[in-house]
TINUTOR-47143 format. One record per residue (C-alpha): z, y, x. Coordinates in Angstrom, 2 decimals, always signed. Example, Ala and Ser with C-alpha at 12.3 -4.5 7.8 and 13.67 -1.06 7.14 Angstrom:
! residues 2
+---------+---------+---------+
:      c3 :      c2 :      c1 :
+---------+---------+---------+
:   +7.80 :   -4.50 :  +12.30 :
:   +7.14 :   -1.06 :  +13.67 :
+---------+---------+---------+
***
This chain:
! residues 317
+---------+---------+---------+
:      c3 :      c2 :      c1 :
+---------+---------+---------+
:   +0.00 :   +0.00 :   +0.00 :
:   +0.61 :   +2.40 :   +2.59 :
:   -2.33 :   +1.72 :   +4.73 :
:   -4.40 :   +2.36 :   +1.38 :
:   -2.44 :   +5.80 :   +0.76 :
:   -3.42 :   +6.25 :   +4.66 :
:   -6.93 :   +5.83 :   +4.13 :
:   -7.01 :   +7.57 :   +0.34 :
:   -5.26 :  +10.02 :   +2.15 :
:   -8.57 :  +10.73 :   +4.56 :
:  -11.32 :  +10.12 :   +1.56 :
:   -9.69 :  +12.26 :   -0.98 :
:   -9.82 :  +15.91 :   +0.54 :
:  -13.38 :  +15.01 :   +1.58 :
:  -14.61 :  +14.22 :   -2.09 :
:  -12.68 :  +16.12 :   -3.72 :
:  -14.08 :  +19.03 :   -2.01 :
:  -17.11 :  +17.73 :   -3.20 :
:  -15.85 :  +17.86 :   -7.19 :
:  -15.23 :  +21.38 :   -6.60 :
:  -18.86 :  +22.46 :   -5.39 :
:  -19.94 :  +20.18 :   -7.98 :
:  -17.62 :  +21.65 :  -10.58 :
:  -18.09 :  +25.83 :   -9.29 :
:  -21.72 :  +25.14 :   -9.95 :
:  -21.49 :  +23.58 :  -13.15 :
:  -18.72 :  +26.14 :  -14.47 :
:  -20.95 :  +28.55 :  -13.42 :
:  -18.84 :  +30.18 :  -11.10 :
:  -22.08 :  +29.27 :   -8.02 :
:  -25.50 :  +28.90 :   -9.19 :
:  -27.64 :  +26.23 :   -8.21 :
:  -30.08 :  +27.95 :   -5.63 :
:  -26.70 :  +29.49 :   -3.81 :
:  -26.17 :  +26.34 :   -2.19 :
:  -29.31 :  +26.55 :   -0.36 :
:  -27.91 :  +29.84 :   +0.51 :
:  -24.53 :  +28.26 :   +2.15 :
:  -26.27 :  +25.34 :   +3.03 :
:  -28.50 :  +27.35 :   +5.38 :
:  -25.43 :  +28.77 :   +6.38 :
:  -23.72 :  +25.65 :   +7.74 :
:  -27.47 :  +24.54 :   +9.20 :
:  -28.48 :  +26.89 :  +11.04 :
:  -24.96 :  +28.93 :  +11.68 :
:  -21.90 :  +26.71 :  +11.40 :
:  -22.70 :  +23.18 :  +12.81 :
:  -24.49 :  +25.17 :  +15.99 :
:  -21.41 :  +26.61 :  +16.74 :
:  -19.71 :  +23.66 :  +16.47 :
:  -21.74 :  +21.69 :  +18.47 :
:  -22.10 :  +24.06 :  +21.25 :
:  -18.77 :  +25.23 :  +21.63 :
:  -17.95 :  +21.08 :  +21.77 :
:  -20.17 :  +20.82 :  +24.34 :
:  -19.82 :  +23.70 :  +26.34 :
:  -16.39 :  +23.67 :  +26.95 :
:  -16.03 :  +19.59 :  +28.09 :
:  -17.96 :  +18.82 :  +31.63 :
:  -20.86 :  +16.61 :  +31.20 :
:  -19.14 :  +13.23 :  +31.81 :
:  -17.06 :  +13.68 :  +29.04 :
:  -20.04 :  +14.55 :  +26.43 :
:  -22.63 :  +11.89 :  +26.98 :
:  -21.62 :   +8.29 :  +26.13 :
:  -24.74 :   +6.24 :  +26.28 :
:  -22.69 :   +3.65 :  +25.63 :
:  -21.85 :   +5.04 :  +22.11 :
:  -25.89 :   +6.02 :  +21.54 :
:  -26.93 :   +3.06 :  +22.74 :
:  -25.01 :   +1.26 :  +19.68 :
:  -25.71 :   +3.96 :  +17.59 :
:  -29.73 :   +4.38 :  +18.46 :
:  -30.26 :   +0.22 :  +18.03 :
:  -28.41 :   +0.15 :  +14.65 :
:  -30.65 :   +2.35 :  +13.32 :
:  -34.05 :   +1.10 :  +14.19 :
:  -32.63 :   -2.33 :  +13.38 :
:  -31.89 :   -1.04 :   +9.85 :
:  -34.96 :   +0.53 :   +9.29 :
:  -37.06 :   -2.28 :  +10.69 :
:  -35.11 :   -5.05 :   +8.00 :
:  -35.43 :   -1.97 :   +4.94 :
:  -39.21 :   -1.07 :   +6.31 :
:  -40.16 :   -5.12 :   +6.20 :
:  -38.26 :   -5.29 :   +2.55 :
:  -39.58 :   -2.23 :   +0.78 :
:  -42.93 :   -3.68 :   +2.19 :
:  -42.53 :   -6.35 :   -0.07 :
:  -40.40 :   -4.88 :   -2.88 :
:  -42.71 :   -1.66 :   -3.58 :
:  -45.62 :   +0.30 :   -2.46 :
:  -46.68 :   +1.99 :   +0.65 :
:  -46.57 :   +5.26 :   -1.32 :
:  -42.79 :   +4.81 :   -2.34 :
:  -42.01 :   +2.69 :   +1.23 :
:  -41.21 :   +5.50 :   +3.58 :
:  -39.20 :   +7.60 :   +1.00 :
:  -36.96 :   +4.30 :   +0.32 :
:  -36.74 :   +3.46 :   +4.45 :
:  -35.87 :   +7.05 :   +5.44 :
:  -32.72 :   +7.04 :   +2.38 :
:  -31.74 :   +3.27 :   +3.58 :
:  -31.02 :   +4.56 :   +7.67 :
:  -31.03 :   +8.54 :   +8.01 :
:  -26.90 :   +9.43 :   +6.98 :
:  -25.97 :  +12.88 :   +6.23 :
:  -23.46 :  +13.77 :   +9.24 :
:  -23.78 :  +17.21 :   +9.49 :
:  -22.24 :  +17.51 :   +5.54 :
:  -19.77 :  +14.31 :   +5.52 :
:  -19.77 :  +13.10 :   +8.88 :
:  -18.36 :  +15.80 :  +10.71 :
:  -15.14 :  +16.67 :   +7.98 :
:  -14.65 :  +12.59 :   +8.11 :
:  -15.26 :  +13.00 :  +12.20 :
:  -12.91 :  +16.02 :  +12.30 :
:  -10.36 :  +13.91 :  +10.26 :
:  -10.22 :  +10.36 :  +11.76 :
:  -11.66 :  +11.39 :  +15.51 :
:  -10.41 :  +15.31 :  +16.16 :
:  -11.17 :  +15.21 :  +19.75 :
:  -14.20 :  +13.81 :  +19.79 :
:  -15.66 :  +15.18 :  +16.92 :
:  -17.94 :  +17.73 :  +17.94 :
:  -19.04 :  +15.61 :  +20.62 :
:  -19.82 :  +12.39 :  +18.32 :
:  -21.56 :  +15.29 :  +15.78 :
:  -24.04 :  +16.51 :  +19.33 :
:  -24.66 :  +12.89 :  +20.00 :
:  -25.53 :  +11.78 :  +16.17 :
:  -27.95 :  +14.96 :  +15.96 :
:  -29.68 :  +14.05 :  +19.07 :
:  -30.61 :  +10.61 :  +17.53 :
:  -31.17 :  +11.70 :  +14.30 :
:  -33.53 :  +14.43 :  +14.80 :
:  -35.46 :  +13.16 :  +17.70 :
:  -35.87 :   +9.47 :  +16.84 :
:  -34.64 :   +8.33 :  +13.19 :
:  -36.14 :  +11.19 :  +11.12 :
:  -39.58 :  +11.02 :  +13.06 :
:  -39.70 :   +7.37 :  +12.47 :
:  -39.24 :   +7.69 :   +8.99 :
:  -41.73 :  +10.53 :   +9.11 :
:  -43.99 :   +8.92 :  +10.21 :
:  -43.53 :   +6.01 :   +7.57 :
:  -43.95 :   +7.91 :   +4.75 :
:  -47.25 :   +9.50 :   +6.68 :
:  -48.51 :   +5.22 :   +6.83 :
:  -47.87 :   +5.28 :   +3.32 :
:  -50.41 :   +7.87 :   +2.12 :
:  -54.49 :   +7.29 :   +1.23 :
:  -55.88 :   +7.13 :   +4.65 :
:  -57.93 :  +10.43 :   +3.61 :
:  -54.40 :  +12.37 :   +3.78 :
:  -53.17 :  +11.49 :   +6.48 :
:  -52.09 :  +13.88 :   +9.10 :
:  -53.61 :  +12.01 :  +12.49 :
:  -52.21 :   +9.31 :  +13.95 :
:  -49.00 :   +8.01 :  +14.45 :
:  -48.19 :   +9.73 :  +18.28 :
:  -50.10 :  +12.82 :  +17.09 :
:  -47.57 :  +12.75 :  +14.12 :
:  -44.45 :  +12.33 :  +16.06 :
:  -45.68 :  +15.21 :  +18.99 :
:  -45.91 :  +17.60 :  +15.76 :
:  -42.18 :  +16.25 :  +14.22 :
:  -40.48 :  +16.97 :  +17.08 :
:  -42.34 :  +20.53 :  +18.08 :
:  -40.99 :  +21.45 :  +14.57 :
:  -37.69 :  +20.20 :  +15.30 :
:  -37.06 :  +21.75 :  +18.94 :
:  -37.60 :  +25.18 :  +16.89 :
:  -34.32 :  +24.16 :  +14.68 :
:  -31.07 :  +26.23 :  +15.56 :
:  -28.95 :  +23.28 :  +15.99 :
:  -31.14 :  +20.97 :  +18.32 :
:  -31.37 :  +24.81 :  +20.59 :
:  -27.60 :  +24.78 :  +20.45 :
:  -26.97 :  +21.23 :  +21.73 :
:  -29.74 :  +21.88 :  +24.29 :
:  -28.10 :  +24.79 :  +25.41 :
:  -24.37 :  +23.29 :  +25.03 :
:  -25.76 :  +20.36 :  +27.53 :
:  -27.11 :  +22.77 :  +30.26 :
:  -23.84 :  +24.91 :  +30.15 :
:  -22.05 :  +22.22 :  +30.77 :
:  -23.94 :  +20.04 :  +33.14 :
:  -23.62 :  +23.52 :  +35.16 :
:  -20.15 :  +23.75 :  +35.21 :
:  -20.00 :  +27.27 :  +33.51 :
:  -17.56 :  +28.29 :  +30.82 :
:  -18.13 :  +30.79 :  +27.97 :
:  -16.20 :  +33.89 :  +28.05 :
:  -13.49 :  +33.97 :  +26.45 :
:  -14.57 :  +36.52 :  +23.52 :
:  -18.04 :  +34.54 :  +23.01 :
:  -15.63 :  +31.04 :  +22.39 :
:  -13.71 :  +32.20 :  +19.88 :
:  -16.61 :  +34.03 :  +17.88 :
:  -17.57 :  +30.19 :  +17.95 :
:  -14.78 :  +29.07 :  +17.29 :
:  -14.43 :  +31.04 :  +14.20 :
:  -17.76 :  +30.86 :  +13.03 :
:  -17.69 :  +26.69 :  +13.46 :
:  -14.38 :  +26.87 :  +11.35 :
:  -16.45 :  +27.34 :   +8.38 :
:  -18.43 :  +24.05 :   +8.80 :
:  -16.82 :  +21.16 :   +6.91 :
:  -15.48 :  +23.14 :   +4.15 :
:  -18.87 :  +24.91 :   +2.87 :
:  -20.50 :  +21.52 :   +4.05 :
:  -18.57 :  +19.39 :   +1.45 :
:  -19.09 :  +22.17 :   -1.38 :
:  -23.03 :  +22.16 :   -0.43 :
:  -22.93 :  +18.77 :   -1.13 :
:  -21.02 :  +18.40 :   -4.74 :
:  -22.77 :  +21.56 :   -6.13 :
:  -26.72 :  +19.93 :   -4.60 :
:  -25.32 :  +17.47 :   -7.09 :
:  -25.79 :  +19.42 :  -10.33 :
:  -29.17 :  +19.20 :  -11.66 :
:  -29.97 :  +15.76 :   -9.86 :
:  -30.96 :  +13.49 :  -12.86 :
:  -31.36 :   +9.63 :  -13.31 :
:  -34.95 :  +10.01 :  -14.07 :
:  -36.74 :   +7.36 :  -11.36 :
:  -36.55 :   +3.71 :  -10.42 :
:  -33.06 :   +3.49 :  -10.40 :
:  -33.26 :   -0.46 :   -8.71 :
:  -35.43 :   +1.03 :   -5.66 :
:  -32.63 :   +3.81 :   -5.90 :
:  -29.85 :   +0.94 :   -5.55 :
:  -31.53 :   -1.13 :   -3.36 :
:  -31.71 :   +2.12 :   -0.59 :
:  -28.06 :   +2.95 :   -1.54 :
:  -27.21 :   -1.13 :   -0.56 :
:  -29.35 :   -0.15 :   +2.50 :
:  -27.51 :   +2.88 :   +3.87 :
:  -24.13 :   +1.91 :   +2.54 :
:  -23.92 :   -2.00 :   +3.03 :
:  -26.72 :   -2.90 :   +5.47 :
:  -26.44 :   -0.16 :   +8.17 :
:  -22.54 :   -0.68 :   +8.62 :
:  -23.36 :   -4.44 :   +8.78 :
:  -26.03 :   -3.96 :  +11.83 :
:  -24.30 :   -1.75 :  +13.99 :
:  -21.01 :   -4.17 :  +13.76 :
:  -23.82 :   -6.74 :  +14.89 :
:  -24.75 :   -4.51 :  +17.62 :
:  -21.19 :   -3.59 :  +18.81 :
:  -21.23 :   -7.20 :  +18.90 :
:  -23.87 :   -7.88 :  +21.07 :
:  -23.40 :   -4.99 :  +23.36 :
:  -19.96 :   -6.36 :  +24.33 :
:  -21.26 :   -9.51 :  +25.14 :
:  -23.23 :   -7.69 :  +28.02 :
:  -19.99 :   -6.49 :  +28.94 :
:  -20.29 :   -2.89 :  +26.80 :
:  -17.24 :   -2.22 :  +25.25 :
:  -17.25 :   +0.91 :  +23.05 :
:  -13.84 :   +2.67 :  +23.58 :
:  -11.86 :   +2.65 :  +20.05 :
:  -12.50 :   +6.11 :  +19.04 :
:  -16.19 :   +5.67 :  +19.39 :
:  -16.08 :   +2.08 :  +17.60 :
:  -14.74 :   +3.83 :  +14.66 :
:  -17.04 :   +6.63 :  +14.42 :
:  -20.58 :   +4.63 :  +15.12 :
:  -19.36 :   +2.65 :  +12.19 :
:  -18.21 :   +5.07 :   +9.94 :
:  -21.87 :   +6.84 :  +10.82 :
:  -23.38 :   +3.96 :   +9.89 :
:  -21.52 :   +3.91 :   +6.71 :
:  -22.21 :   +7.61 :   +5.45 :
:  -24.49 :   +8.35 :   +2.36 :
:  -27.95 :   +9.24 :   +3.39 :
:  -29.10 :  +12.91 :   +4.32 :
:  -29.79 :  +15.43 :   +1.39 :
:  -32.80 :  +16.89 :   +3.14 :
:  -34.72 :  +13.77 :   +2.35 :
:  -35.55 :  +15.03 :   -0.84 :
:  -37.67 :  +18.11 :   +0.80 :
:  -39.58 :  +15.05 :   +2.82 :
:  -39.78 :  +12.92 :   -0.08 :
:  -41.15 :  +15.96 :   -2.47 :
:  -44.18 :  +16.53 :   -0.32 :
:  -45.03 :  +13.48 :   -1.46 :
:  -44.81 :  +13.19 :   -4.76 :
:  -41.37 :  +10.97 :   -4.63 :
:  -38.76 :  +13.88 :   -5.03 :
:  -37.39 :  +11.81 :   -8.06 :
:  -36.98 :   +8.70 :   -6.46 :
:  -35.39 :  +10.89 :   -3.73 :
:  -32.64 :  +12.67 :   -5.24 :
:  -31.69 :   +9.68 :   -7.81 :
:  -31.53 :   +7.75 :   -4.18 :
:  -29.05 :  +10.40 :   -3.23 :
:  -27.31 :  +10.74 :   -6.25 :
:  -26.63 :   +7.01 :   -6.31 :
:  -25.60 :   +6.74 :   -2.27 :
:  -22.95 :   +9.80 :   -2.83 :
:  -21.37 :   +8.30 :   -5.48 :
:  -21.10 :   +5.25 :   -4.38 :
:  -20.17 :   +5.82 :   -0.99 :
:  -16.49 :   +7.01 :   -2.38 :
:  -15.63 :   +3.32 :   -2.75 :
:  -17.99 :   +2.27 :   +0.28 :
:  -16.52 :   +4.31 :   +2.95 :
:  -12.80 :   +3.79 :   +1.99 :
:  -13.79 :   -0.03 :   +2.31 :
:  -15.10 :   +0.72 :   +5.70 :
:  -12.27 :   +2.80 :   +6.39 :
:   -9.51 :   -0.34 :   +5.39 :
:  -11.66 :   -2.37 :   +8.04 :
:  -11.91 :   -0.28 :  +10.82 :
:   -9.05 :   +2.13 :  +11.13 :
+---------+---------+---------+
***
């Protein structure tokens, strides 16, 4: 009982911060297209800070694990390789890549990072820099790209490498991939911010998992049940049930080469693993044509993930 309280004790604040976005849009008090508004914030504002003040201020053996992106990288592709092979077979090329990118791609910018911050404090940041760096340069290309494979050959955009050179020119523009850039060569140089400059960071990055969660439960209002609601499930038993399932595989493996993630780490590749998928797939999966089947796909993963990640919680911590 009071290892459940323990746990309850780490979900609650994190969705019930979510009820009350969901709840100040719904009441009115927000409206729906302000949470793009604060959701830019966190994007291109909060999590930068975060992420480079984490970085900045650590010397560079103590940001990069490879240990913990080696785990993290392979559980991934493994993931989307086993959803890629059964959406192949349970729907159409059209619909694949939209189903693939909700099954692997988790949101840790908006969850992640208040569960990080929670569970992990002094490696949060850190674990944040390191998700983002996979995220952005290798799982949301790949799944890119796999939506690209599933339109009429006339649409398509090039081919596959051409793709991927264009995915990640767009994403090396993005605030937050400049800020971990920059965070790594500040501190592989051995320099320190001054002191003024940290704690504008400092208070800028405070704002982060707060407006993050509220993003999330007011994105929420509006989402409807209108789509294939058993492709929806089968992405949510992806993300939520597969993924966790592949990196404990991998941890697995690893160690039997002798890798042995330290503790901290263990717990936050799996809880990563375990996070609903990323909001932003929708904007992918609109271009499309599949902006339905996305945000049903998110609805579905959110909700469920209150009684996935306490599960994965009661494991692992």
């Amino acid at each position: 009982m009071a290892e459940l309280l323990t746990i309850l004790g780490i979900t609650f604040p994190i969705f019930a911060m979510v009820a009350i976005g969901y709840a100040s849009v719904t009441k009115g008090v927000f409206r729906p297209q302000d949470m793009s508004i604060l959701g830019g914030w966190v994007m291109n504002f909060a999590l930068p800070a975060l992420v480079l003040g984490a970085i900045a201020s650590r010397p560079i053996s103590e940001v990069v694990h490879f240990d913990y992106i080696t785990v993290y990288l392979f559980s991934g592709l493994l993931t989307a390789g086993l959803m890629f092979l059964w959406f192949s077979i349970a729907t159409d090329p059209g619909r694949r890549g939209v189903v693939m990118m909700i099954s692997y791609c988790p949101n840790t910018g908006f969850i992640g990072y208040p569960m990080f911050l929670m569970l992990v404090p002094d490696h949060a940041g850190i674990i944040l820099a390191m998700n983002f760096l996979v995220e952005n340069i290798i799982f949301v290309p790949l799944a890119l790209m796999a939506i690209e494979a599933g339109k009429p050959r006339e649409d398509r955009k090039g081919n596959a490498l051409q793709q991927f050179g264009q995915v990640l020119r767009n994403l090396i523009k993005r605030p937050l991939i400049i800020a971990i850039i920059l965070g790594f060569v500040i501190s592989a140089l051995g320099l320190s911010l001054p002191g003024p400059v940290h704690k504008l960071i400092d208070l800028v990055a405070g704002s982060a998992s707060a407006v993050a969660l509220f993003v999330i439960g007011g994105s929420l209002v509006g989402l409807s049940f209108e789509g294939n609601l058993r492709l929806a499930g089968q992405a949510a038993v992806g993300k939520l049930v597969v993924m966790p399932l592949c990196t404990a595989l991998v941890i697995f493996l690893v160690a039997r080469f002798g890798v042995t993630l330290d503790p901290d780490l263990r717990t936050a590749v799996l809880l990563s693993a375990a996070l609903p998928t990323m909001a932003i797939a929708a904007l992918f999966a609109q271009e499309v044509g599949r902006g339905a089947l996305a945000s049903l796909s998110i609805l579905v993963n959110t909700l469920a993930a209150f009684i996935t990640l306490n599960i994965v919680l009661f494991l692992v911590v």
